[in-house]
C-alpha positions as MATLAB code, in Angstrom:
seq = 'XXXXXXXXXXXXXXXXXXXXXXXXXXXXXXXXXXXXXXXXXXXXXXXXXXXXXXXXXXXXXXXXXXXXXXXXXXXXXXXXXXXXXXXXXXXXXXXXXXXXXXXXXXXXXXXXXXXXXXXXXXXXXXXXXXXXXXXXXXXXXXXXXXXXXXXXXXXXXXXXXXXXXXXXXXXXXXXXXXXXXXXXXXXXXXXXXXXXXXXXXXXXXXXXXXXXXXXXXXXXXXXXXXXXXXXX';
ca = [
      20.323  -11.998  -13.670;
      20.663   -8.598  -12.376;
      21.321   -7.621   -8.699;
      20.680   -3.920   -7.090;
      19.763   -2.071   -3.473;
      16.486   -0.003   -3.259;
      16.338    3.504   -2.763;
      15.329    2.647    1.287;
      18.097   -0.609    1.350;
      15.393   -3.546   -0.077;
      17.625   -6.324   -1.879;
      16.446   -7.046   -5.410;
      17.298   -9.553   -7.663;
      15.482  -10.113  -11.546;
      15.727  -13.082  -13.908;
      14.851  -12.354  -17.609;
      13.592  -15.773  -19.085;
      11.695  -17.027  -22.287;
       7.948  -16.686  -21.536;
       7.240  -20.186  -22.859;
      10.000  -21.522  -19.955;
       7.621  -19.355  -17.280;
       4.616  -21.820  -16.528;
       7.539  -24.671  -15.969;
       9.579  -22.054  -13.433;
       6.431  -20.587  -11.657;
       6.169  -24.115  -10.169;
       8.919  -23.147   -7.923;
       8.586  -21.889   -4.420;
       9.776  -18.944   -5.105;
       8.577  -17.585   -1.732;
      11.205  -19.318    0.148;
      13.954  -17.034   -1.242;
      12.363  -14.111   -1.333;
       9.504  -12.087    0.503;
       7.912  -10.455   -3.106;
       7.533  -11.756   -6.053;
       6.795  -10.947   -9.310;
       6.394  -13.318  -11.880;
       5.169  -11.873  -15.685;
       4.702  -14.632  -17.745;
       4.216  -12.223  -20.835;
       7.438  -10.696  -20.346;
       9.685  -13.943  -18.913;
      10.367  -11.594  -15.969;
      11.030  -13.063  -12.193;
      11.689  -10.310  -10.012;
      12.397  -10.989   -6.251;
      12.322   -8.418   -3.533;
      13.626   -8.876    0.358;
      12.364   -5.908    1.825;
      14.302   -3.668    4.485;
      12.989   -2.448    7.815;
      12.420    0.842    6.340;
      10.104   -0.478    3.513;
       7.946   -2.796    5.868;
       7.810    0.501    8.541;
       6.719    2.889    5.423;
       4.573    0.195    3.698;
       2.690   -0.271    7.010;
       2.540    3.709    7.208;
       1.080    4.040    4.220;
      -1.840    1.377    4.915;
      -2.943    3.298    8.304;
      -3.001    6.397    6.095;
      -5.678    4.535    4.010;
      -7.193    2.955    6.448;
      -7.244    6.043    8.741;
      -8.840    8.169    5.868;
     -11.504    5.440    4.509;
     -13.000    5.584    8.194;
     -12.897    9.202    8.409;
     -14.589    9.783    4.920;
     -17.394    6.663    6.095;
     -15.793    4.121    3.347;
     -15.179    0.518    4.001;
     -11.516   -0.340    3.310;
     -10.464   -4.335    3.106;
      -6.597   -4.948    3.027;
      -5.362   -7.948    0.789;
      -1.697   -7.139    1.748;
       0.933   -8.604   -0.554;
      -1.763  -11.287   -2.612;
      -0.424  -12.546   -5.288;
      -2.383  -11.009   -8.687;
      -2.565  -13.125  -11.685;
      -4.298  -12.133  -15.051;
      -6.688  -14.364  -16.129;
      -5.301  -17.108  -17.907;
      -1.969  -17.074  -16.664;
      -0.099  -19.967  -15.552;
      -0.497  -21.036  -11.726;
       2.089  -19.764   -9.541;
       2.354  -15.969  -11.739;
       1.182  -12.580  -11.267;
       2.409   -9.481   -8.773;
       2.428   -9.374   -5.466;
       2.444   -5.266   -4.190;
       3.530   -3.573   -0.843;
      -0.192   -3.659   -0.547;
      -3.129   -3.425   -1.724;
      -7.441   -2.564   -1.267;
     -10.885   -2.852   -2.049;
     -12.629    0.342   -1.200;
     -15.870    1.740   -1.412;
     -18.485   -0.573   -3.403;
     -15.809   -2.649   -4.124;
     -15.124   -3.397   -0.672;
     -18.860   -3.695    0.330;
     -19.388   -6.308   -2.769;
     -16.263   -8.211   -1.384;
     -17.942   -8.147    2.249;
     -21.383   -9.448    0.993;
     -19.492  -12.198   -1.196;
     -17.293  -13.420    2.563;
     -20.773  -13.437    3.872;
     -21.785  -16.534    1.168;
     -18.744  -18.692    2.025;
     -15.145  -18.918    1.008;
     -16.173  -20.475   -2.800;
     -18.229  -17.346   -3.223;
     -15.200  -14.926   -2.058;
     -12.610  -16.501   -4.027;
     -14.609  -16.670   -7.343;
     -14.864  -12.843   -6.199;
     -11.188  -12.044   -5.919;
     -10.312  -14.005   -9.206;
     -12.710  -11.508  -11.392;
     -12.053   -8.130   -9.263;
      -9.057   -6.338   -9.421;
      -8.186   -4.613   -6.211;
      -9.250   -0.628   -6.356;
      -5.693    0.874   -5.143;
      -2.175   -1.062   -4.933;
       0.452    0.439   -3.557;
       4.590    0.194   -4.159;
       7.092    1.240   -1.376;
      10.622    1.993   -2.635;
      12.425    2.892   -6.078;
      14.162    0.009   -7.599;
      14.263   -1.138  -11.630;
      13.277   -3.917  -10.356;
       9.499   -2.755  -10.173;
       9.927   -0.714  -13.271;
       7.394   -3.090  -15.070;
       4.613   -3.367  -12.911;
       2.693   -0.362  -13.924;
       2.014   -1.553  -16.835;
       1.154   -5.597  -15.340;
      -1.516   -3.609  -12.831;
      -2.977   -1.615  -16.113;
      -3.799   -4.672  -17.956;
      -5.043   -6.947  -14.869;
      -7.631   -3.793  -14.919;
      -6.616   -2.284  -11.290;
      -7.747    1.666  -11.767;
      -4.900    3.268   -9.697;
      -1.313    2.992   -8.162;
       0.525    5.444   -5.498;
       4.545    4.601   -5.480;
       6.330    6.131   -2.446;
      10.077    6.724   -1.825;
      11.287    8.005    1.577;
      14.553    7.808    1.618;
      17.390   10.349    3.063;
      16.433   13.963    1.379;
      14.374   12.191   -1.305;
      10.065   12.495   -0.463;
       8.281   11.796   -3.385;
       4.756    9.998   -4.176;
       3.187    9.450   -7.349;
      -0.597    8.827   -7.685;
      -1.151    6.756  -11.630;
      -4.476    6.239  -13.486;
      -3.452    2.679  -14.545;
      -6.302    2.880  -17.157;
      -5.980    6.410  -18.810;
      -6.033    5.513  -22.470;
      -2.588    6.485  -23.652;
      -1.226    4.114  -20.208;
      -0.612    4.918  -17.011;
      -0.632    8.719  -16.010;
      -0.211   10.710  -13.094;
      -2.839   12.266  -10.905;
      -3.108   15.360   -9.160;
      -5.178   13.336   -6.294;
      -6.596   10.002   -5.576;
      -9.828    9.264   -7.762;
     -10.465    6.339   -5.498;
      -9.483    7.521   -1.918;
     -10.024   11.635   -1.921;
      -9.298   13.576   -0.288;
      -5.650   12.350   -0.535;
      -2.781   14.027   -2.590;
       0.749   13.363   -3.049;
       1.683   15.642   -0.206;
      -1.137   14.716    1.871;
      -0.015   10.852    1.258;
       3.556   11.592    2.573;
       2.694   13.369    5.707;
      -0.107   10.933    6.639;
       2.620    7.805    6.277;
       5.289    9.816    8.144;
       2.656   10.223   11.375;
       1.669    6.686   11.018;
       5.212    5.432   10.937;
       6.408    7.759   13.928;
       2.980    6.575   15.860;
       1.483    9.838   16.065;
      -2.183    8.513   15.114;
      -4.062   11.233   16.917;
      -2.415   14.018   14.635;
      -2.875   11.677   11.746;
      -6.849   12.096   12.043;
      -6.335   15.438   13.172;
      -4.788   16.374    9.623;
      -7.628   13.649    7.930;
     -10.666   15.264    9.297;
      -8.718   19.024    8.573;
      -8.597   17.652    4.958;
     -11.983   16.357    4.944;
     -13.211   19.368    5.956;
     -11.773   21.129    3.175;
     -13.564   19.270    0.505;
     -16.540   20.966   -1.322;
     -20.103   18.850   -0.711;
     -18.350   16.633    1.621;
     -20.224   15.694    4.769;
     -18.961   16.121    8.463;
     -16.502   13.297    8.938;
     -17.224   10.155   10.601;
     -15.313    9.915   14.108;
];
């Protein structure tokens, strides 16, 4: 068992296990000790996560950046929060749960027509589709693995964010480039956003300043070649 503090103060604790002893363990709740979890049966890792106050504020941040710039650019974007993400096949119970996570685009608009055929139809449709962007708030080892998870349940890109004291960094990966997981200059699934764009649009959203945060959306937008007028 190893124990450690995030870069923004999130407690972290990981268990390294046999994989066969990880269909036996996921049967624990282990949602009752921690608010994340991560549970790879390939690997035998258990990693738990209690957030701080300056994760949740960031991690809600950076969905109002996404949501704020999906509306703007006329794209549907449908949060799934922290769901749990097992690859097919695994054992009940296992998978990754990120900061959050969304369907955009077609994605989301396939997701929308499956809700409208009943909740069989919309799980059967979550089991088989990946979600189109997930997103990690915070450094810690204790997510060091989940790149790699995200790549092979077939999820096309990550952003990881760390705001913390003079440290502003984010990281956009294509999960499925095909040497592994690289970085991006911008968001294939989101444009027009950018590292730098990301961090100042989560910075408005987390001081409340939502009217500059569309201000500096539809400035972006703008900016893009063969890009319609923003929606408003």
């Amino acid at each position: 068992m190893e124990r450690n503090t995030g870069s923004m103060g999130s407690q972290y604790t990981t268990y390294r296990f046999f994989p066969d002893d990880i269909p036996r363990l996921a049967k624990l709740d282990w949602n009752s000790i921690a608010r994340r979890v991560f549970i790879d049966p390939a690997t035998g890792l258990i990693a738990l996560m209690t957030p701080s106050s300056r994760h949740e504020t960031h991690a809600w941040g950076a969905g109002q950046a996404v949501h704020h710039t999906a509306r703007h650019a006329g794209m549907r974007a449908i949060a799934l929060g922290a769901t749990r993400w097992p690859l097919p096949g695994d054992p009940e119970n296992t998978g990754a749960e990120p900061d959050a996570c969304y369907y955009l685009g077609d994605t989301a608009e396939r997701w929308a027509r499956a809700r409208q055929q009943g909740e069989a139809e919309l799980d059967a449709f979550e089991r088989r589709t990946p979600p189109d962007l997930v997103i990690e708030v915070e450094r810690s080892r204790g997510d060091a693995a989940k790149p790699l998870f995200y790549r092979r349940l077939g999820v096309p890109e990550m952003w990881r964010l760390d705001i913390s004291g003079n440290t502003r960094e984010a990281a956009m990966l294509n999960l499925q480039a095909p040497d592994g997981p690289e970085e991006l200059t911008a968001s294939a699934v989101l444009p027009p956003a950018d590292p730098a764009f990301v961090l100042e649009a989560v910075e408005l959203a987390v001081d409340g300043r939502l009217d500059e945060l569309d201000a500096l959306i539809v400035k972006r937008l703008r900016k893009q070649p063969n890009t319609p007028d923003p929606a408003t």
